[in-house]
C-alpha positions as MATLAB code, in Angstrom:
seq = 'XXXXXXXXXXXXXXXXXXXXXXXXXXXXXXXXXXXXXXXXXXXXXXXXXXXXXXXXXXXXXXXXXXXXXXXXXXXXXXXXXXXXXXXXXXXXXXXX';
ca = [
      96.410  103.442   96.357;
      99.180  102.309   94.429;
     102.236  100.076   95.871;
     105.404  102.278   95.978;
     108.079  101.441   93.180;
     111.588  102.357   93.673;
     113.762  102.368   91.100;
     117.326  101.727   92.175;
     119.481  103.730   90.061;
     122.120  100.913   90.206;
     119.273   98.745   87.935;
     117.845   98.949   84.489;
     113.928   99.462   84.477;
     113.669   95.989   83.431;
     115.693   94.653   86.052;
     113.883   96.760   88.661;
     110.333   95.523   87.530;
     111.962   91.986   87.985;
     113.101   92.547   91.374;
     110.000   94.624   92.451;
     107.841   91.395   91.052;
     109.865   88.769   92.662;
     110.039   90.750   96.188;
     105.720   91.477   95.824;
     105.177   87.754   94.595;
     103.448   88.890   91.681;
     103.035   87.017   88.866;
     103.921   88.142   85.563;
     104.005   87.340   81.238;
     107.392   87.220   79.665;
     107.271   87.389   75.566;
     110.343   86.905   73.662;
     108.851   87.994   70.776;
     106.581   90.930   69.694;
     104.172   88.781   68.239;
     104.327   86.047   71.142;
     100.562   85.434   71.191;
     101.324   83.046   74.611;
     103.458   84.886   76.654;
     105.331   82.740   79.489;
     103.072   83.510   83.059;
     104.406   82.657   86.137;
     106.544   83.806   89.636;
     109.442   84.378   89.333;
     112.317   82.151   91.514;
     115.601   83.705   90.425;
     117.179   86.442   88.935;
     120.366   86.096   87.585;
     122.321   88.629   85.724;
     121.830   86.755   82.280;
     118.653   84.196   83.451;
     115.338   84.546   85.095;
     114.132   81.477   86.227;
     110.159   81.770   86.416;
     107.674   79.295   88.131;
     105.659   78.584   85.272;
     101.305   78.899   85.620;
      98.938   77.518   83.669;
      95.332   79.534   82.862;
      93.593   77.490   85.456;
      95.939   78.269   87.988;
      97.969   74.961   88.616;
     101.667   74.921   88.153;
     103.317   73.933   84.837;
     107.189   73.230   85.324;
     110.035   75.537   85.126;
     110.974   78.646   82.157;
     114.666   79.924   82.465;
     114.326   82.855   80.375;
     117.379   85.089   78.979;
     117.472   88.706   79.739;
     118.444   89.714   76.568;
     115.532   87.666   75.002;
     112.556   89.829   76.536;
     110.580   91.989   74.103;
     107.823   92.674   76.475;
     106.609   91.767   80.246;
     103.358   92.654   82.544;
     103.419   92.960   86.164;
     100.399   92.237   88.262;
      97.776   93.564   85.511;
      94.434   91.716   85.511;
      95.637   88.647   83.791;
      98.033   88.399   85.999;
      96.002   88.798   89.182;
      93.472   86.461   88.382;
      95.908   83.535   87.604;
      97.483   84.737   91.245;
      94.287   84.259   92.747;
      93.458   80.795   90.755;
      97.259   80.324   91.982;
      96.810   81.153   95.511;
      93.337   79.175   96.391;
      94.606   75.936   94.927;
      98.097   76.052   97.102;
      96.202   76.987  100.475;
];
């Protein structure tokens, strides 16, 4: 089955995904840009109202600093979809 969503009407979808992600400790791309070929992946750490600050991970699963991304500035973002999952579980078996 699917993990329940709710969508607090006090939030924008895109703050509600954000929320829902950091609360789940799922990882997730950022792109700024519609043709941003290398999304940023990571956890997120904090939501702000104008900054997301987002644990960044690499492709083989180790940790690669820190992305502080503007709100404003996201085109697009995934939430736990296979990419995603498989850098969590590279993620998760290296930080045991």
């Amino acid at each position: 089955s699917h993990p329940s969503f709710d969508l607090d009407m006090e939030k924008d979808l895109l703050e509600a995904f954000l929320y829902y992600a950091k609360s789940e400790d799922l990882v997730v791309s950022i792109a700024l840009t519609e043709s941003d070929d290398y999304p940023s992946e990571g956890l997120i750490e904090e939501i702000t109202e104008e900054f997301i600050s987002l644990k960044l991970i690499k492709s083989n699963g180790f940790e690669d600093g820190f992305a502080y991304v503007k709100m404003e500035d996201i085109c697009f973002m995934f939430v736990d979809s296979l990419e995603e999952q498989s850098l969590k579980l590279l993620y998760n078996d290296l930080n045991k």
